[in-house]
N, C-alpha and C positions, 0 to 999 in steps of 0.2 A: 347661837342664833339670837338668844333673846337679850343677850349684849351687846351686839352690832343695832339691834330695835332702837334701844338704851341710849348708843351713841350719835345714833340718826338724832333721836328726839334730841339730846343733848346739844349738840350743835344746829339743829333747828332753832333754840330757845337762843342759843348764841348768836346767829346769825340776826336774829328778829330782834335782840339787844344793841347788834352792830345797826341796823334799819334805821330803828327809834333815835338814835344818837344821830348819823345820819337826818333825820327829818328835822332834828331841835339844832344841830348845827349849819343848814342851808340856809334858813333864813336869815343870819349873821353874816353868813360870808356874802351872799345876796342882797344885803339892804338896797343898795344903789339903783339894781340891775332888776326892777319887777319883772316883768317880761321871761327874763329867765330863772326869777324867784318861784314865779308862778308853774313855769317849767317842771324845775325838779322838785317843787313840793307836791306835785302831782305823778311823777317817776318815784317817792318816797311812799306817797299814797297805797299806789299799786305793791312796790314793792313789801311794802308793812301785810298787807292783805295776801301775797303773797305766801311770805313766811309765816304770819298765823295761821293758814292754812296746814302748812306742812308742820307746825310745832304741835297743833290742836291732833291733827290725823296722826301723828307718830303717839302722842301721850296716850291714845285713845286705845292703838295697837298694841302700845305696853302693857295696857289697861286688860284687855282683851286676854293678851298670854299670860299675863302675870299674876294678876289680883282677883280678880270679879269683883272686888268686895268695895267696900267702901271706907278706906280709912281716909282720918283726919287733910294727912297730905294731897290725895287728891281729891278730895271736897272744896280746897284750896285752892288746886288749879283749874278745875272744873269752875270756878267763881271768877277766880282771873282770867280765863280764858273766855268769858261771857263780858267783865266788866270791860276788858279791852276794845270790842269791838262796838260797844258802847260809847265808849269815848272818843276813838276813829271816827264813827261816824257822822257822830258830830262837827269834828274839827274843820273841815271844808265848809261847811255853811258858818261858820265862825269866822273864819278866816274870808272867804265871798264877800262877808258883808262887810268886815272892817279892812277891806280891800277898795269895794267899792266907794267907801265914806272915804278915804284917799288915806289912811293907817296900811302902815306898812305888815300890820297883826306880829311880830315879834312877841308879844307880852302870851298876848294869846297860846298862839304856838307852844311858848316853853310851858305855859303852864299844864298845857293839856301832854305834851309829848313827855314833858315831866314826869304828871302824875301816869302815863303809862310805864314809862321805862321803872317808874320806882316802883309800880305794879307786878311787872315784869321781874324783878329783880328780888324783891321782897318775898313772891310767890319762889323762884330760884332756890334761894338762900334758908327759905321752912323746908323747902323740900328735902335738901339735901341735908339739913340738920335730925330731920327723922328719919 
């Protein structure tokens, strides 16, 4: 059981990797088209909030059966999964405004979806190294 937990979380983190790539590649393929930029960076939004949800509730539940305790690794994601939604929700009023100054926010965008997924990834990659 507590490796089907395992693979839940596991493919949550995957999915919320697929998300972020998603949210940093629409606004590219969308330059032209705000209207429907603004669309689906908001369908990304939700979606992103979505999946942190389910990656944060599964690691919690591994947490739960697994460990009690507190090692290194998840002190790690217990951090990533706080600085993430930090940065989220940020990103729309960043984006709002240099929407509304008539920037199309690309720069923006990558930098912040950026610094998440390489959040995301980096938290990943400790994890499964210990």
């Amino acid at each position: 059981m507590l490796d089907e937990i395992i693979a839940y979380h596991r493919w949550a983190v995957y999915g919320l990797l697929i998300v972020l790539t998603f949210n940093m590649v629409v606004p590219y393929v969308l330059r032209t088209r705000m209207p429907k930029m603004i669309f689906w960076t908001r369908i990304g939004y939700f979606a992103f909030w979505a999946l942190w949800t389910m990656t944060v509730f599964g690691g919690l539940i591994v947490w739960i059966f697994k460990l009690r305790e507190m090692p290194p690794d998840v002190i790690t994601m217990m951090a990533g999964a706080v600085v993430l939604p930090g940065i989220e929700s940020v990103r729309p009023f960043k984006l709002k405004t240099s929407w509304r100054s008539g920037e199309d926010g690309i720069t923006t965008n990558t930098r912040m979806v950026g610094a998440e997924w390489l959040i995301t990834l980096a938290v990943t990659v400790y994890a499964l190294m210990i």
